[in-house]
N, C-alpha and C positions, 0 to 999 in steps of 0.2 A: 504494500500500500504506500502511495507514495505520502510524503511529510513535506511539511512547509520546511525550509530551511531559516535558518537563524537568521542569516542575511536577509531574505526577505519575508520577516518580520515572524518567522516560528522562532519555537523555543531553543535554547542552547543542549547539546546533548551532554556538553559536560558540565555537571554541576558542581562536583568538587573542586576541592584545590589543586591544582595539576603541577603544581612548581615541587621542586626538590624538596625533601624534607629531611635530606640528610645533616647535621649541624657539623657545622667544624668543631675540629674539638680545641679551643684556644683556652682552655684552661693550662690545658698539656704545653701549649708553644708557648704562654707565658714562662708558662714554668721552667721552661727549656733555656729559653732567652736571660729569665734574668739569673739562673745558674750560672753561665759563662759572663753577664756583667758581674754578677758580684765575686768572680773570679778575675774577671779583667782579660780573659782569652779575648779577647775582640781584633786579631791579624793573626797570619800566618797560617800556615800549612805541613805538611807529613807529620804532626805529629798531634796529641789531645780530639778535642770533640770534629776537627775536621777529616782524622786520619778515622778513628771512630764511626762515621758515617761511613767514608770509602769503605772499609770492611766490612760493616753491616748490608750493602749495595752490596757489593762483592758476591757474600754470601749467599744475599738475597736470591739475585741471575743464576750465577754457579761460575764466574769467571774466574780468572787468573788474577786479570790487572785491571783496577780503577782508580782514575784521578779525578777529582770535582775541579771546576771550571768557573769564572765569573757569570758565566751565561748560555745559553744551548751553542750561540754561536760561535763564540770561543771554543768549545768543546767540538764543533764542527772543525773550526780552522784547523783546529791540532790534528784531525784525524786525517784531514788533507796533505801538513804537513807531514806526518809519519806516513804516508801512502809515500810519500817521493814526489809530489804534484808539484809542477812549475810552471814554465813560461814556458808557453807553447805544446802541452801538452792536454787533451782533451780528454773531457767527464760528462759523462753521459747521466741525464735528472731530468725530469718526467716536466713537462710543460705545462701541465696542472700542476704546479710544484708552489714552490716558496722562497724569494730572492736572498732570503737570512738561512735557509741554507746550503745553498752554495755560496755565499760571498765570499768566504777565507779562501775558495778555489779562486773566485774572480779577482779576486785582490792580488795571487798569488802569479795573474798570468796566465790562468789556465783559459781553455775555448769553453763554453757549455756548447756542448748539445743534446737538444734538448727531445723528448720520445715520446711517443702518446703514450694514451690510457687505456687499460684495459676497460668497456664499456661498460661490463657489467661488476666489478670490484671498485672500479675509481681507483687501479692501484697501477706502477709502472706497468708497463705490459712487456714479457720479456721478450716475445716474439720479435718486436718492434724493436728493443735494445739492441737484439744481436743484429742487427741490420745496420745500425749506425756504427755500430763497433771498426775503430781503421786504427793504420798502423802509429795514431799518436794519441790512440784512445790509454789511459791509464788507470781512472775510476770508474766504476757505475755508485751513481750515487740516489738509491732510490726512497723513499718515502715510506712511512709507518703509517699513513694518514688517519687521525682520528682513532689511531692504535691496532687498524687492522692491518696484520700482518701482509706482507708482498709475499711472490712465489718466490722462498728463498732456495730451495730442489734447483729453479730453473736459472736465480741468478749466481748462485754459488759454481751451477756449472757454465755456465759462461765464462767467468771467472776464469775458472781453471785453464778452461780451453785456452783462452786469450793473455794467459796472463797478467789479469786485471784485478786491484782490490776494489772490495766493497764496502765500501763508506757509506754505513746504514744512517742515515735522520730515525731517527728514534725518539723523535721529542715529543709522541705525544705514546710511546708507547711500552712505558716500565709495566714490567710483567707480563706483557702480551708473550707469547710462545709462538713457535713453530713444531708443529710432532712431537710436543710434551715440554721443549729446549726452551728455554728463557729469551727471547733479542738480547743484543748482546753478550751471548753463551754460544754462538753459532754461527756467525760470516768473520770477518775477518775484526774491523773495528767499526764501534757503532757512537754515538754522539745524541745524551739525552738532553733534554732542557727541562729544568725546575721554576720554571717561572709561573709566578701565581700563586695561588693559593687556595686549600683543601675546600671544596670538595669541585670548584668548576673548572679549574686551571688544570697544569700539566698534574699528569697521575702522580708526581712526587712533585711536593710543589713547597716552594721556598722563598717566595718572592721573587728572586733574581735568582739562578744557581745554573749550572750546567754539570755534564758528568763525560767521561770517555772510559768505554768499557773494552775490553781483548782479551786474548786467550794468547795475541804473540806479543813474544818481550821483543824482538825487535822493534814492532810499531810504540808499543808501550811507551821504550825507553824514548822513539824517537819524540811521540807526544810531551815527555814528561821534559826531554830536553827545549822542545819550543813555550812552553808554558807555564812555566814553574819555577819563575825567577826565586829564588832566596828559600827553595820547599825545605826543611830542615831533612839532612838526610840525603840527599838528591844523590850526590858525587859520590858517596860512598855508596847508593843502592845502585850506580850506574854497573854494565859488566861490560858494552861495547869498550874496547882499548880506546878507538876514540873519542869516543865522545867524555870518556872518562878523564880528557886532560880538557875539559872545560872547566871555569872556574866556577865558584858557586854560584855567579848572577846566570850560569847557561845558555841561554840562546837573548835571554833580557827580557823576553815578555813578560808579564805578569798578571796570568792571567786568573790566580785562582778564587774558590771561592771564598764571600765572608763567612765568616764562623756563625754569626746568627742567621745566616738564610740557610744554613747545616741546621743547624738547630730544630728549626722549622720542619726543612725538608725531612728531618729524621725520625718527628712524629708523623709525617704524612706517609710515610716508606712504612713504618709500624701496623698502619690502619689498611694498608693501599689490599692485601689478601681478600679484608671481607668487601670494599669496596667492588672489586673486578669478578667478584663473585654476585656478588647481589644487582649491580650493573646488568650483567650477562642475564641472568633470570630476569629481569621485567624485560630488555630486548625481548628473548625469547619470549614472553609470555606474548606481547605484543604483537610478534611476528607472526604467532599462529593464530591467533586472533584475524589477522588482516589478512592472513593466506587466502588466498583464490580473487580477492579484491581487484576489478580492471582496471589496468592502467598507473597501479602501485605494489612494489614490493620493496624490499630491506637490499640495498648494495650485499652482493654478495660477499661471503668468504672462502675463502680455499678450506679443503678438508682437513688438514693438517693445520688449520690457523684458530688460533686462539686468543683472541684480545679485547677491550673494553672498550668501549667512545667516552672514555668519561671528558677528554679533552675536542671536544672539535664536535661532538654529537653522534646522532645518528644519519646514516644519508639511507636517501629512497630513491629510486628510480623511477621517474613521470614518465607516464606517455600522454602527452596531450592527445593526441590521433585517437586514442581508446575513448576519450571523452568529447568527442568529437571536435578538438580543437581547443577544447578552453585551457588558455594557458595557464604555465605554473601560479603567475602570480593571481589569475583569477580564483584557480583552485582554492589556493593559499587563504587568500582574503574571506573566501568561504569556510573554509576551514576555522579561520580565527574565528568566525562569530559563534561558529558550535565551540568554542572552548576549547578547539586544540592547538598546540602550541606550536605551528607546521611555519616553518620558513622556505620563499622560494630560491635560495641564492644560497646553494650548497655548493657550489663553484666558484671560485672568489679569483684567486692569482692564477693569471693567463702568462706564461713567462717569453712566449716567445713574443708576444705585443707587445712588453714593455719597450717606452718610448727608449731603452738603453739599445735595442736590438731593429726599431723600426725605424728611428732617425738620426740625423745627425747632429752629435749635441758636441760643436766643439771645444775644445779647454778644457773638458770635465777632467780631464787625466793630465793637461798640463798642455802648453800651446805645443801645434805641432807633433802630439802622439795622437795614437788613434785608439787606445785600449789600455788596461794595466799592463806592465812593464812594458808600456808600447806596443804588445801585441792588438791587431784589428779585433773589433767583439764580430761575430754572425753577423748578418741581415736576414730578418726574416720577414714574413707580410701573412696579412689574413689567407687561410686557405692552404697557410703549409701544413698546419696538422687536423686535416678534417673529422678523425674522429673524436678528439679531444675537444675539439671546437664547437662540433656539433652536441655535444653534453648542456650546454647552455641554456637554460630553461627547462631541463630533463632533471635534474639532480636536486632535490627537497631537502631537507633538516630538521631535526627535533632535536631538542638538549637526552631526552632519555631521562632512566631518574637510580638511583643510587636505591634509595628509599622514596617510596610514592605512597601518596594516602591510599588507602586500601578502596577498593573498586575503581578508581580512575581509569586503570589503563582500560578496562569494560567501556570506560565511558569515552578513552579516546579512541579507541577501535570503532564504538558506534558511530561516533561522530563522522568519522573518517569513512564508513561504510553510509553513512547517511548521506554524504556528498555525491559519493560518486553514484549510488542507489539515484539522485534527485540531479543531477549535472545539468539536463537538458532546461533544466528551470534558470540554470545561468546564461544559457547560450541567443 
């Protein structure tokens, strides 16, 4: 039977409260924070509540080696750095991607180029990877989006083939697994970000923090030698012969984390277990709820993948065509008035449009260059990556919920079924 919709002028299906209900626990982070003030830890590294954290993360994944970082993007650059990435050497990062994480590559000199998406994951696509792969390719640097796991079977072996590392973005994805394995417990070296804070921000979240995780001590040390200016310890935990006649300032950057954004991050890292579990259960309850529904379902996962949206949401795949044309954001606006919390613009950074790649912006690098260390950036133009391109108005969002009031998701699944049940009423 059909139903007035909310939009035009019926009643809302959702009547609860649909927002998160899970509470930060800032009892804990106070208590965290002024431990280390009234102790006066407040700088440095390798050793107290920041080395403390690294081990407890460590632990956590199941890795070898972890260094916390100022920021995810610092924790990127380093991972760049320990790959070997220079001037004039290419890394290949998905074009629905994110310019904060490659830029220690770009800064470094390196080319992006850039791959489509898998249509139905919104994750790299590897098929497409190995195609761009040439003889000055030396990263693939792919995406955790929203924490759901990439084909890491099909980049790892690429990898191998080619002898390429892979420099995972991980920043929205502590805990997420692959076939049981932790991210960063399993490609080569990965690069989280703690920025924000528990329960809507990154899965470990710190305000500011970053982390770099591996299993090789080569990349490790090379990390720990571009990043770790003054880390207590450093020169003596080094074993390369070379890099071992560096003095204690290292490579000079200084990139590491503050002790109280550790602080933080180390109660959110404690809680993060029941979080990615309770997460995972209202998705799922969600999903089966909306199954068979035309014209929407849940971005897919790989079978082997295991992870959370607590950072970035959930995404959905639109077909407007099913609904006979109404677009995302008509859906959407219908959607809002039944009370669900449906966003149309689950696709945000386009990287090969950026005006860095489509025009000519002279001086940005200094009169006279054309690129970092002088190297040319790409050109590219509307139309290079059409399947990526073509996702635009196709790709929905919800936050999801940690802890939901009990019957809501009933009530957004109705909602949701109430739209597209009643669509023609939009049209």
């Amino acid at each position: 039977m059909a139903e007035t919709l909310a939009i035009l002028g019926g009643s809302p299906a959702v009547t609860l409260d649909a927002s998160e209900q899970y509470k930060r626990p800032v009892e804990e982070e106070k208590a965290a924070v002024c431990e280390l003030i009234d102790e006066g830890f407040l700088t440095g590294s390798g050793s107290g509540p920041p080395l403390q954290f690294e081990e407890e993360f460590k632990e956590y994944i199941g890795c070898k080696y972890v260094l916390t970082t100022s920021h995810g993007h610092t924790a990127l650059a380093s991972c760049y750095f320990a790959a070997g990435l220079g001037a004039g050497d290419e890394f290949i990062h998905p074009t629905l991607g994110y310019i904060g994480s490659y830029a220690g590559a770009l800064h470094m000199g390196a080319t992006p180029v850039f791959c489509e998406l898998d249509p139905k994951t919104l994750l790299a696509d590897p098929a497409d990877i190995e195609k761009r792969v040439t003889a000055k390719t030396r990263v693939i640097n792919p995406i955790h989006m929203c924490g759901r796991v990439c084909d890491m079977d099909a980049l790892l072996d690429i990898c191998q083939r080619h002898n390429l590392v892979l420099v995972e973005d991980a920043a929205h994805a502590h805990g997420s697994e692959w076939d049981g394995v932790k991210i960063g417990n399993l490609g080569h070296i990965a690069g989280f970000s703690c920025q924000g804070l528990t329960p809507r921000s990154k899965p470990v979240a710190g305000g500011e923090a970053g982390i770099v995780a591996t299993n090789d001590r080569e990349l490790y040390e090379r990390a720990l030698i571009f990043c770790h200016l003054h880390r207590t310890g450093a020169v003596e935990e080094l074993t390369n012969p070379v890099y071992k006649q560096l003095e204690p300032q290292l490579l000079g950057w200084k990139w590491r984390a503050h002790p109280l954004a550790l602080a933080i991050a180390r109660v959110s890292l404690h809680c993060l277990p029941e979080r990615i579990e309770k997460y995972i259960a209202n998705r799922e309850e969600l999903a089966e709820k909306i199954e068979g529904i035309p014209g929407l379902e849940l971005a897919h996962n790989y079978p082997k993948a295991k992870g959370a949206e607590i950072y970035g949401g959930l995404r959905f795949l639109y077909d407007p065509e099913a609904l006979g044309g109404l677009t995302a954001e008509q859906f959407c606006e219908a959607l809002n008035a039944e009370g669900v919390p449906m966003g149309p613009n689950g696709i945000s950074h386009i990287e090969h449009l950026r005006s860095l790649y489509t025009k000519d912006l002279p001086g940005i690098w200094g009169e006279g260059h054309p690129g970092p260390a002088n190297v040319p950036l790409p050109r590219y133009q509307e139309g290079d990556f059409p399947v990526s391109e073509g996702l635009r108005g196709r790709v929905l969002q919800m936050s999801g919920w940690i802890e939901a009031v009990p019957g809501v998701i009933d009530q957004v699944a109705a909602g949701i079924r109430k739209v597209v049940d009643n669509y023609k009423a939009l049209l």
